[in-house]
DRENPA-3360 file (N, C-alpha, C; in nm, 2 decimals, always signed):
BEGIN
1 = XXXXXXXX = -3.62/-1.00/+8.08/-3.59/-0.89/+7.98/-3.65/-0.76/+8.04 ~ -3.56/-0.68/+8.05/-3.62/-0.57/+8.09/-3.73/-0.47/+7.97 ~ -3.79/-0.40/+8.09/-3.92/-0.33/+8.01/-3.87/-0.19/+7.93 ~ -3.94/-0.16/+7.80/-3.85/-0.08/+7.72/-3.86/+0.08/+7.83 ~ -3.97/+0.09/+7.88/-3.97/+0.19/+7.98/-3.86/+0.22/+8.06 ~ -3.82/+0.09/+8.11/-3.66/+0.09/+8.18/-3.57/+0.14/+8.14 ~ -3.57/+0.08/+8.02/-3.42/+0.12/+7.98/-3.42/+0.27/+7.92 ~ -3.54/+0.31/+7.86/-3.54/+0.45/+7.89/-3.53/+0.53/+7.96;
9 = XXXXXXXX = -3.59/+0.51/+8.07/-3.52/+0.56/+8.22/-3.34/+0.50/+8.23 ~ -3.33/+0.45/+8.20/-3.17/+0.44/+8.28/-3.08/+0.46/+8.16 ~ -3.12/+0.46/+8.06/-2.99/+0.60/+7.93/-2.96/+0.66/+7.98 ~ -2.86/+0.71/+7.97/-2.76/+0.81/+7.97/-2.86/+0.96/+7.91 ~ -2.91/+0.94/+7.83/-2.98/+1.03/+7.72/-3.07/+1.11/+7.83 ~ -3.15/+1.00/+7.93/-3.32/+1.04/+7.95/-3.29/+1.04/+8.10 ~ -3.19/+0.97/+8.15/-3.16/+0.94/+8.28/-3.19/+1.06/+8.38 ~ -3.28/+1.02/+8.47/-3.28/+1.16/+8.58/-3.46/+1.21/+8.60;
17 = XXXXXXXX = -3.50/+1.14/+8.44/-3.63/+1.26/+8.40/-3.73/+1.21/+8.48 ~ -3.85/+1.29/+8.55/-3.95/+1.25/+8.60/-4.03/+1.11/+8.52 ~ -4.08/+1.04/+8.55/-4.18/+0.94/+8.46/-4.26/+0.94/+8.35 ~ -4.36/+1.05/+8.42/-4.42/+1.13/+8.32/-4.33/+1.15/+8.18 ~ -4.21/+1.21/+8.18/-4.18/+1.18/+8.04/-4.15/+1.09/+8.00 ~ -4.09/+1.00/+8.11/-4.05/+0.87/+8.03/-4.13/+0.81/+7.95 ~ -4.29/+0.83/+8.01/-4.39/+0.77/+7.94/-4.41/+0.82/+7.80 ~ -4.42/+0.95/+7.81/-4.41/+1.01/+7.69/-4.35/+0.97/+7.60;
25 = XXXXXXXX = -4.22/+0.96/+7.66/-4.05/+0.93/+7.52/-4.14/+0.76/+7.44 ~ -4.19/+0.70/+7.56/-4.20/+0.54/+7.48/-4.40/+0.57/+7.39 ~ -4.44/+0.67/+7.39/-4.56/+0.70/+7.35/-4.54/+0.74/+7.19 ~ -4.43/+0.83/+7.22/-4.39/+0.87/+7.08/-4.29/+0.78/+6.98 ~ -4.25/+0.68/+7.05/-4.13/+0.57/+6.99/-4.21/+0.48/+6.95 ~ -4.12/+0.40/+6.83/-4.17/+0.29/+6.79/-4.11/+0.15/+6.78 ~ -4.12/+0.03/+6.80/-4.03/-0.02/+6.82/-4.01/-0.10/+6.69 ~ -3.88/-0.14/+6.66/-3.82/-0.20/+6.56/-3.72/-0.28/+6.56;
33 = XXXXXXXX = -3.71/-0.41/+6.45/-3.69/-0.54/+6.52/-3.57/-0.55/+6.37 ~ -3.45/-0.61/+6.40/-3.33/-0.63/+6.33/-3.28/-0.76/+6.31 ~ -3.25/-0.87/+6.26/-3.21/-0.95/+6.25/-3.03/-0.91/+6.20 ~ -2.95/-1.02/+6.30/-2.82/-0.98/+6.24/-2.79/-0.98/+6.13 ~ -2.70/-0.85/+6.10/-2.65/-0.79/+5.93/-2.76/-0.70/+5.88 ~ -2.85/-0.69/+5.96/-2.98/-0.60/+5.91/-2.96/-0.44/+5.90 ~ -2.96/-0.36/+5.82/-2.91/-0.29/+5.81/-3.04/-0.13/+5.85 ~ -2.96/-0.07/+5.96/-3.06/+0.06/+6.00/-3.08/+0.13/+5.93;
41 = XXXXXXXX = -2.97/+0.18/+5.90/-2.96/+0.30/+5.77/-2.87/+0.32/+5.75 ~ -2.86/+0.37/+5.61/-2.73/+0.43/+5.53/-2.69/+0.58/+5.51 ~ -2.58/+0.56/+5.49/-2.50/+0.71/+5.49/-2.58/+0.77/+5.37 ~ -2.61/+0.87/+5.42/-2.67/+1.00/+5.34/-2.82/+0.96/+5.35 ~ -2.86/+0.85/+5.40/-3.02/+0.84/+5.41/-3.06/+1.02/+5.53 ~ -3.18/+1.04/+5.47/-3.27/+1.13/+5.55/-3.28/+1.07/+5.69 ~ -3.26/+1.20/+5.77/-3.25/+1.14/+5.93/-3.43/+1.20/+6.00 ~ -3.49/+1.10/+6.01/-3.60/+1.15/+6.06/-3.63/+1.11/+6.22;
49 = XXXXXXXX = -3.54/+1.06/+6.31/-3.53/+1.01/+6.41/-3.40/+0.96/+6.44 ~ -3.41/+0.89/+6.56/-3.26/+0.91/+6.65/-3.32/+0.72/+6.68 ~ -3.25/+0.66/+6.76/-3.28/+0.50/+6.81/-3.21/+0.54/+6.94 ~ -3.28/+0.41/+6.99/-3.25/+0.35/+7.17/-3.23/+0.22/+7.13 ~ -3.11/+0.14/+7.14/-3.12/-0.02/+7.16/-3.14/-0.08/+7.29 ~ -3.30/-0.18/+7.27/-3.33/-0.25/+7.41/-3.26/-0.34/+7.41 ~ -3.19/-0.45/+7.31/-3.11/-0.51/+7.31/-3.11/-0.59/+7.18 ~ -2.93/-0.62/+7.21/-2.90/-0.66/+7.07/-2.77/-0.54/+7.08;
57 = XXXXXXXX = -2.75/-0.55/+6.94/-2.59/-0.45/+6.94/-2.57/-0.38/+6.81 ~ -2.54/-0.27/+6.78/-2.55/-0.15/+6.62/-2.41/-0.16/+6.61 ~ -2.33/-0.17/+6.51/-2.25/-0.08/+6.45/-2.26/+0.07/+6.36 ~ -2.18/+0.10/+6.39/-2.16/+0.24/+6.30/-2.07/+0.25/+6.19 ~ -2.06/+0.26/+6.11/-1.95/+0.21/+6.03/-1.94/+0.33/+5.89 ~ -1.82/+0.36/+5.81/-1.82/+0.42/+5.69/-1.72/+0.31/+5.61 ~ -1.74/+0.33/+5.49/-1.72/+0.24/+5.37/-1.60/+0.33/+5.28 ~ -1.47/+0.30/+5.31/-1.35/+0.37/+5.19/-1.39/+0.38/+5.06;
65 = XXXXXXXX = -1.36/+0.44/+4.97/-1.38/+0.40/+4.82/-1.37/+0.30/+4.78 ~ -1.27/+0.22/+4.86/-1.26/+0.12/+4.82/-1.28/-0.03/+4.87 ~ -1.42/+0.00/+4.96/-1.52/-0.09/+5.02/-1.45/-0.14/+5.13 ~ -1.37/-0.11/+5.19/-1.31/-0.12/+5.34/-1.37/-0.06/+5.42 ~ -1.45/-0.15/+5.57/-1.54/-0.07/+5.63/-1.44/-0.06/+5.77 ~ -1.46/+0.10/+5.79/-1.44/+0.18/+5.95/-1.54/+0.15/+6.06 ~ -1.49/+0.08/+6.10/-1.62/+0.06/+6.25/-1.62/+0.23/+6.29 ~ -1.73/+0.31/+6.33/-1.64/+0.41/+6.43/-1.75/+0.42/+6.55;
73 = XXXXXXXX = -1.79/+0.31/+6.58/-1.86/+0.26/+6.71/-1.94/+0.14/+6.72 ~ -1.96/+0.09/+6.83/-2.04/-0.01/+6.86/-2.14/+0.01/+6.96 ~ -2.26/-0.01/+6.94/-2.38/+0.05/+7.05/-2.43/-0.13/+7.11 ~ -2.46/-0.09/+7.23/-2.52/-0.17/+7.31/-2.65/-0.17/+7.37 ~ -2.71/-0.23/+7.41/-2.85/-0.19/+7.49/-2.87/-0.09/+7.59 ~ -2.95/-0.01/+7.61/-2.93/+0.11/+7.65/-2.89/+0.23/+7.57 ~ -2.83/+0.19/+7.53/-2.72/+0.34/+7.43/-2.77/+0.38/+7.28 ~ -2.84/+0.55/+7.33/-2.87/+0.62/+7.18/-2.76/+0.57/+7.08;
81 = XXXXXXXX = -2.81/+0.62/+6.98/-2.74/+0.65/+6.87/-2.83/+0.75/+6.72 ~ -2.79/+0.80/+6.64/-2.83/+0.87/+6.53/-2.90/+1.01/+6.62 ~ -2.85/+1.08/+6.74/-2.89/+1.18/+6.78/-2.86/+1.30/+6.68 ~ -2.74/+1.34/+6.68/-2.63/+1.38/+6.63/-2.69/+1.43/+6.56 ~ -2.76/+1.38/+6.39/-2.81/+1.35/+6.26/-2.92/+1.43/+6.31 ~ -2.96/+1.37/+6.37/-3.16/+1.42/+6.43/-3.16/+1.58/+6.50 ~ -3.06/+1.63/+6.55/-3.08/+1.73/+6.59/-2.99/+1.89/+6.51 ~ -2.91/+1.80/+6.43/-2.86/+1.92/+6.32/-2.98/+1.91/+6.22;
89 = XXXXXXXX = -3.03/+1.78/+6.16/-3.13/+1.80/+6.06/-3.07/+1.76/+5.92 ~ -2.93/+1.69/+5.95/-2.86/+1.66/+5.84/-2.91/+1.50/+5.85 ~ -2.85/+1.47/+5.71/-2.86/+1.33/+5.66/-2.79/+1.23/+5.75 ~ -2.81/+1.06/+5.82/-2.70/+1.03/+5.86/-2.53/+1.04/+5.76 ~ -2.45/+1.05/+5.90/-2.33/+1.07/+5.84/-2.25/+0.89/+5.78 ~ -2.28/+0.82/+5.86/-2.26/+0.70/+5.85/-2.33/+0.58/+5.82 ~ -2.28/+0.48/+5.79/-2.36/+0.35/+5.80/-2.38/+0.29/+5.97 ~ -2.56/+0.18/+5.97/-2.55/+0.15/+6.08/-2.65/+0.00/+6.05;
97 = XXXXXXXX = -2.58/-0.09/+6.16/-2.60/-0.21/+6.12/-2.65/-0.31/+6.22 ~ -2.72/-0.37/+6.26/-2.73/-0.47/+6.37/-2.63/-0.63/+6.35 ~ -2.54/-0.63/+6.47/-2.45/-0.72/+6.46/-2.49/-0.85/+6.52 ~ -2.64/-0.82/+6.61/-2.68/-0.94/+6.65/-2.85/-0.89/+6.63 ~ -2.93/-1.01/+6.65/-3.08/-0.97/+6.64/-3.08/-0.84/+6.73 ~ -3.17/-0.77/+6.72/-3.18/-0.65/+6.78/-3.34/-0.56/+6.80 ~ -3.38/-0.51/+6.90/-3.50/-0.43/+6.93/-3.47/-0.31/+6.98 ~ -3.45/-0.25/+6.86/-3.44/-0.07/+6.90/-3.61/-0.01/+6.90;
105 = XXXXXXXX = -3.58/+0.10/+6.98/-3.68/+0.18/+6.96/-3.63/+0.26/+6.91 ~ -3.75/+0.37/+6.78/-3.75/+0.45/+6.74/-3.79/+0.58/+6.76 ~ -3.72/+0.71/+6.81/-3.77/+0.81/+6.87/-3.82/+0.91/+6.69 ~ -3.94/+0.93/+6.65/-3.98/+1.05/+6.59/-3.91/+1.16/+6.59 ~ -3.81/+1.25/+6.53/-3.79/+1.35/+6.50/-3.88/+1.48/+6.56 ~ -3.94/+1.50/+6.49/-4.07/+1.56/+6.47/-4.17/+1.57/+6.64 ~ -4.18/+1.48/+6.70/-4.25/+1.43/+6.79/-4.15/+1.46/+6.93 ~ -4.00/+1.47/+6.90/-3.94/+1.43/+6.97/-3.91/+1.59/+7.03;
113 = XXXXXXXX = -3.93/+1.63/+6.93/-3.87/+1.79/+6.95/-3.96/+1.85/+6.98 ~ -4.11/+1.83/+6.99/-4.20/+1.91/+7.03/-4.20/+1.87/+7.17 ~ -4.15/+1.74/+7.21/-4.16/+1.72/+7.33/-4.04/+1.79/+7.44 ~ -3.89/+1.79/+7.39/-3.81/+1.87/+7.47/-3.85/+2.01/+7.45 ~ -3.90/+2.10/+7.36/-3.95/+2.21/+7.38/-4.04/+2.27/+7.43 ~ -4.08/+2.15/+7.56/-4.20/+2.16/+7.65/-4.10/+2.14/+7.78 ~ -3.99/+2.12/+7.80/-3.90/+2.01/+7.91/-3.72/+2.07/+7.88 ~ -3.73/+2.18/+7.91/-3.58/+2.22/+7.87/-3.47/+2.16/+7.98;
121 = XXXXXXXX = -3.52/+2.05/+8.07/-3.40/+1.99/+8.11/-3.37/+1.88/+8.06 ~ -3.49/+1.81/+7.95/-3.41/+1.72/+7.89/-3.37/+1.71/+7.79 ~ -3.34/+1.87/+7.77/-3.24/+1.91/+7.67/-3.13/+1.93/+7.69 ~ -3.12/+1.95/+7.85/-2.98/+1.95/+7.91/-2.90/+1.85/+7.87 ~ -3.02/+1.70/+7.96/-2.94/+1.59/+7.95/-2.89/+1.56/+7.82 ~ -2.97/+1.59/+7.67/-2.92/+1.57/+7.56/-2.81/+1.62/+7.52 ~ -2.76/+1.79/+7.61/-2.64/+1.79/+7.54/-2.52/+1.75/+7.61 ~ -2.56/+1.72/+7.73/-2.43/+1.63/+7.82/-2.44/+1.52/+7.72;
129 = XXXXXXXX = -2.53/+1.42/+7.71/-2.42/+1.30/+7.58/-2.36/+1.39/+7.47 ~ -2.47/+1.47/+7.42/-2.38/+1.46/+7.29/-2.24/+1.56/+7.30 ~ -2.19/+1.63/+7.43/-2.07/+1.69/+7.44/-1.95/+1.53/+7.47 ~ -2.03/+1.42/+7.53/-1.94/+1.33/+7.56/-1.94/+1.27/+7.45 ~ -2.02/+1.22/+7.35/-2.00/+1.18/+7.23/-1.89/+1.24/+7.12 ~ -1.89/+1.36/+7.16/-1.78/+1.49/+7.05/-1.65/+1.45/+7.11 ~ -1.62/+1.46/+7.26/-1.53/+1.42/+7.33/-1.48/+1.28/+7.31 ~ -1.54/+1.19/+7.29/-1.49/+1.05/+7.25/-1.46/+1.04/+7.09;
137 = XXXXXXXX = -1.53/+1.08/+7.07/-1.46/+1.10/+6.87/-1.33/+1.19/+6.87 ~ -1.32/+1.29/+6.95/-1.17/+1.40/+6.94/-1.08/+1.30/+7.02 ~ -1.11/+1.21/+7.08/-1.03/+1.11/+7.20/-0.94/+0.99/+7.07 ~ -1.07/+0.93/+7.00/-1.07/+0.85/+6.89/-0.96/+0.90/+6.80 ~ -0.95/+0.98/+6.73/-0.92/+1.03/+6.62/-0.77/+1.06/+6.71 ~ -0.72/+1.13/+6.82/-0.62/+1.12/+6.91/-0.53/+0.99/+6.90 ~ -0.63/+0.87/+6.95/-0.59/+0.74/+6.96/-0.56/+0.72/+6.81 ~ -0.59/+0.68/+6.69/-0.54/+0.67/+6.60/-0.47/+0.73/+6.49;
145 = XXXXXXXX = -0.43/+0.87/+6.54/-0.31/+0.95/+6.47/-0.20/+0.94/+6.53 ~ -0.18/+0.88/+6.68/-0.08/+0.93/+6.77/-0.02/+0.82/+6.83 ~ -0.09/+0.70/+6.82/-0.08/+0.59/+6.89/-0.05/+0.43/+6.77 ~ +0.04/+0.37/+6.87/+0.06/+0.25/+6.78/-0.08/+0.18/+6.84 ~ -0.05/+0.06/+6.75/-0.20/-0.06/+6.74/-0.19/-0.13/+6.93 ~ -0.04/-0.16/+6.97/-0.06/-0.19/+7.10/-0.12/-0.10/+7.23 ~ -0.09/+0.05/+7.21/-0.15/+0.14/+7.28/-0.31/+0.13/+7.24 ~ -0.33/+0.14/+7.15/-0.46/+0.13/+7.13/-0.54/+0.04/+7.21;
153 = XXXXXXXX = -0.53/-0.08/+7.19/-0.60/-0.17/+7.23/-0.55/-0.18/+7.34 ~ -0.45/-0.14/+7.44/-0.44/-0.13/+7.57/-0.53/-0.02/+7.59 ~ -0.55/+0.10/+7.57/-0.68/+0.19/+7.56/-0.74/+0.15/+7.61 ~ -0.81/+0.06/+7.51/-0.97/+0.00/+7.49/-1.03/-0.13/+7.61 ~ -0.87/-0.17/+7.58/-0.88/-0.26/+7.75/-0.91/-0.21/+7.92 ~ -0.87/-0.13/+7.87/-0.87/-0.05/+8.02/-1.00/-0.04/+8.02 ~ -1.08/+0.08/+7.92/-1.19/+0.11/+7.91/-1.28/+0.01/+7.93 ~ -1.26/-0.10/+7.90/-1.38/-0.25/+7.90/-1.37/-0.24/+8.07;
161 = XXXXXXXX = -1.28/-0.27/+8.09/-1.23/-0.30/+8.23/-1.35/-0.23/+8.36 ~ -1.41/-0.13/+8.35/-1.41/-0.03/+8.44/-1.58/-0.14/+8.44 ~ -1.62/-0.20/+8.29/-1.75/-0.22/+8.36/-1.81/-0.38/+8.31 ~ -1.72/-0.44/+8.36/-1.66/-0.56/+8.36/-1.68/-0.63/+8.56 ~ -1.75/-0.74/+8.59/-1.74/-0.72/+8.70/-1.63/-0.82/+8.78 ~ -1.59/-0.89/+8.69/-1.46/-0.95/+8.76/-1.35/-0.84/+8.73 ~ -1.33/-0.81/+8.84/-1.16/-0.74/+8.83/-1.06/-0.79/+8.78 ~ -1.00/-0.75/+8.67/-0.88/-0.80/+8.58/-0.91/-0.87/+8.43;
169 = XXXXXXXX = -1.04/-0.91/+8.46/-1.10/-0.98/+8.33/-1.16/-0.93/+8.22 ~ -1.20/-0.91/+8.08/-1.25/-0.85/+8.04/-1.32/-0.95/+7.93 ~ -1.44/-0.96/+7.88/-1.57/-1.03/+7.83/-1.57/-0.94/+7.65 ~ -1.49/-0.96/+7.52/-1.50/-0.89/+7.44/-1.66/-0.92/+7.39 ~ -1.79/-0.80/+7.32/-1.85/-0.86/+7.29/-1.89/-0.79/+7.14 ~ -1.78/-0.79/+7.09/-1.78/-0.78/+6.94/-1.65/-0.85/+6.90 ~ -1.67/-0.90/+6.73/-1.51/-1.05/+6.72/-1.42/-0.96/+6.69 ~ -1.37/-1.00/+6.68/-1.20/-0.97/+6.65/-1.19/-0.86/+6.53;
177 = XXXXXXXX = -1.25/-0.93/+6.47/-1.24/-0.85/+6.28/-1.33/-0.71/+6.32 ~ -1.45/-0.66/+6.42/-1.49/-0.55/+6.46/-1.37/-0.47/+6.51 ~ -1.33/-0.56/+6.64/-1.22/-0.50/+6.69/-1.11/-0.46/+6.66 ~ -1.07/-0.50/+6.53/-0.95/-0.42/+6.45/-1.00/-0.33/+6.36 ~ -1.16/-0.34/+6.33/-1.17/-0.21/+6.24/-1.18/-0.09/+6.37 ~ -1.22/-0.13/+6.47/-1.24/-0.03/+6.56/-1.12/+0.06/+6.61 ~ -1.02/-0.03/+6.60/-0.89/+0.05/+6.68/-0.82/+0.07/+6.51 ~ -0.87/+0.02/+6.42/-0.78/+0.12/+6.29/-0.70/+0.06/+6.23;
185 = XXXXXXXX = -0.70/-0.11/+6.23/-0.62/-0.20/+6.17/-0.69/-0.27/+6.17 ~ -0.64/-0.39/+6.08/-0.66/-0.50/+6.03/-0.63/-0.63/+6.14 ~ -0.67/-0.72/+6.10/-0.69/-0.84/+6.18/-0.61/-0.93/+6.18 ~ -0.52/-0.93/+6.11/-0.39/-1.00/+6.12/-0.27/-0.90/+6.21 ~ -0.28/-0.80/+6.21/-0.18/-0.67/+6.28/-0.26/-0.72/+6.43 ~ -0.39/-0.72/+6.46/-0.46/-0.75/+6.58/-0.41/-0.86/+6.67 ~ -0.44/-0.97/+6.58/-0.36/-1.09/+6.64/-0.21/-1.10/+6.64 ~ -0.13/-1.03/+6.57/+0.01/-1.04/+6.63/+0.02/-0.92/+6.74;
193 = XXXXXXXX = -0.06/-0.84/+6.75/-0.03/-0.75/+6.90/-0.06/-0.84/+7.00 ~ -0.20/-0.90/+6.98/-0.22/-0.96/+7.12/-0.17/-1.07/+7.18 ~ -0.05/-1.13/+7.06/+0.03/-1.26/+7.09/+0.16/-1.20/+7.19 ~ +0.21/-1.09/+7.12/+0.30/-1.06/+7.16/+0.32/-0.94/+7.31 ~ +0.17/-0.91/+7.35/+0.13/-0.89/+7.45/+0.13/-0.98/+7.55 ~ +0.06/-1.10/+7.52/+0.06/-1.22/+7.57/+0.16/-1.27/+7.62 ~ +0.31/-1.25/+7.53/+0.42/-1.32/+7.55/+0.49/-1.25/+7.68 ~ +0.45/-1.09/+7.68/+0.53/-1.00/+7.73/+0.42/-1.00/+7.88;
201 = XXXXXXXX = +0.33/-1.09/+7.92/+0.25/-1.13/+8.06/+0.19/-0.99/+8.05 ~ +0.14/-0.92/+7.98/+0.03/-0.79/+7.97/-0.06/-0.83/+8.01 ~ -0.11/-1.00/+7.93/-0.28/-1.00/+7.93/-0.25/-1.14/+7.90 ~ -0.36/-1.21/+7.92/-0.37/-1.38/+7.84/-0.52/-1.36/+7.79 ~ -0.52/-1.44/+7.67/-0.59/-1.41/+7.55/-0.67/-1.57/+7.56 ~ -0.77/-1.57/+7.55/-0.84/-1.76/+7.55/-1.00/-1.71/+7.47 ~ -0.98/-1.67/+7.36/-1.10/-1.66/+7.22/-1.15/-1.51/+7.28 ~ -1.28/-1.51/+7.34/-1.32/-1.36/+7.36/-1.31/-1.32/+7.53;
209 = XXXXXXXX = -1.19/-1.45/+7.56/-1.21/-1.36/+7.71/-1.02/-1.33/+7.77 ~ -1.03/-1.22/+7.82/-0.89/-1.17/+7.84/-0.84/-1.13/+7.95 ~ -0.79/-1.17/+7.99/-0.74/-1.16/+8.14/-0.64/-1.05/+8.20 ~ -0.61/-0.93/+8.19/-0.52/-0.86/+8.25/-0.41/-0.88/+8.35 ~ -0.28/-0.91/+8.35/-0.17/-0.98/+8.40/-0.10/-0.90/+8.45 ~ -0.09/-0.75/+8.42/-0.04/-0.67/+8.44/-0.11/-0.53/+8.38 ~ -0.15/-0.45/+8.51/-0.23/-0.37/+8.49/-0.15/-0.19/+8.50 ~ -0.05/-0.21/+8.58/+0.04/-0.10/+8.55/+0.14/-0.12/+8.44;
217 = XXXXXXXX = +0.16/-0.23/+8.36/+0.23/-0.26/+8.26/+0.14/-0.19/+8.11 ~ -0.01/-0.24/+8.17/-0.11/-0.20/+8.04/-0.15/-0.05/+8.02 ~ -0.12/+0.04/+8.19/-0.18/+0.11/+8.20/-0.05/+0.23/+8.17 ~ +0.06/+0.15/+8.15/+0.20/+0.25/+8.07/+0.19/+0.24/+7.95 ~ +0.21/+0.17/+7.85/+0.12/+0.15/+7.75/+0.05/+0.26/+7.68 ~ -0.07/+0.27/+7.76/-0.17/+0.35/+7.74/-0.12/+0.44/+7.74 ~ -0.11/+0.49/+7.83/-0.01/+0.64/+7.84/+0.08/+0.74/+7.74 ~ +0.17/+0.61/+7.75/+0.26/+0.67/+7.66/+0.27/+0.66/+7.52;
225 = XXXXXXXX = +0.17/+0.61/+7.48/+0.12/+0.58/+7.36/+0.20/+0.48/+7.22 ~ +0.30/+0.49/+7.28/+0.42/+0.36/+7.19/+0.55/+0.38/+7.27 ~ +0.56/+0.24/+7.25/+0.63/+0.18/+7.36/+0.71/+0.08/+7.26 ~ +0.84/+0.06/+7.30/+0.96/+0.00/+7.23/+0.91/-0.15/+7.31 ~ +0.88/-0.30/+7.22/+0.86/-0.39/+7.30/+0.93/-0.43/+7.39 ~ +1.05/-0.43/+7.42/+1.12/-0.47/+7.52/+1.12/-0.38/+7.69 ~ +1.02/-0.26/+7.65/+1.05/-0.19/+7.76/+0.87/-0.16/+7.81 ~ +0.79/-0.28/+7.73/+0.66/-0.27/+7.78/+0.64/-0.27/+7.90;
233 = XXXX = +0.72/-0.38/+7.97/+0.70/-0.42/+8.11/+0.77/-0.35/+8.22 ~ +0.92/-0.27/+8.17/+1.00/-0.23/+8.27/+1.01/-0.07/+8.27 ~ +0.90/-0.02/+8.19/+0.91/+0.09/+8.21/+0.95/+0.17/+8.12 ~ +0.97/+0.35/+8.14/+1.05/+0.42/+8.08/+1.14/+0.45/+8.11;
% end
């Protein structure tokens, strides 16, 4: 298991920064321990800090009126989350949940910001995530106005794909029912895309692991954002 120090250094968030702060970032954090379904915080709770998960896995989620929940991310070890919140000063916007036991650290608000106001590069690095964070939500919201459920999840395939280390294979590690709130449907719409993918040699499906069969087939798809089934495989 790696040391929480580590993985503070190798975020995306902190990545780059001399030690010295590293030390710092884990001086002022605290660490906190989640049991799956355990819930971080809720929408409109006061945001008095931001998290690092050392490991284990968060959702992010909102609740319809009518108790249908939107995944609209999944965090992994390594990967901030509740910055956003912590640096406008607003409430979180969403719900957040641990989907498996979990050890986040907790970065102080308060603590946190006296410390980049000593260190204006790693304020830089904070607004390089949070411009790629804005950019993946305007990407998101793209993908689900514009795109059918098979584009979608061809998307998302791809994207697994890049860090994945067998080539062609991909290791899902959230179930199925995550995975359709994530791409914006339901779990029965899920399982008949990925049958009918399957059928059309896209990808072969064996519980949470998926195999890519056709990577220029998936990667038109993607592209073109809906695709008439018969012309998945041969083009436009």
């Amino acid at each position: 298991m790696l040391k929480s120090v580590d993985i503070i250094s190798q975020s995306a968030l902190f990545n780059g920064l001399p030690p010295v702060y590293i030390n710092e970032i884990q001086n002022i954090s605290k660490l906190r321990f989640f049991d799956r379904g355990g819930t971080v915080f809720y929408e409109g709770d006061a945001c008095d800090g931001m998290y690092l998960i050392l490991d284990g896995q968060v959702k992010v989620f909102r609740l319809s009126p009518d108790g249908k929940e939107k995944i609209l991310h999944i965090f992994n070890s390594g990967e901030p989350f509740g910055e956003v919140a912590m640096f406008s000063g607003k409430n979180f916007p969403a719900n957040a949940e641990a989907t498996k036991k979990s050890r986040l650290l907790f970065i102080p608000r308060s603590s946190f910001v006296n410390l980049i106001c000593d260190n204006p590069s790693m304020a830089m690095n904070m607004m390089g995530v949070l411009s790629q964070r804005l950019r993946s939500f305007v990407d998101q919201i793209d993908e689900l106005s514009l795109k059918d459920v098979p584009a979608r999840l061809a998307v998302y395939l791809i994207s697994l794909v890049k860090f994945q280390d067998s080539p062609g294979h991909v290791t899902l590690n959230i179930t199925k029912n995550q995975l359709a709130s994530l791409l914006g449907t339901i779990p029965e719409t899920l399982s008949r895309v990925m049958a009918r993918m399957n059928k059309l040699d896209l990808i072969a499906v064996q519980g949470k692991e998926i195999r890519i069969l056709n990577t220029e087939g998936l990667e038109r798809l993607a592209e073109q954002g809906r695709l008439e089934e018969e012309n998945m495989l041969n083009g436009p």
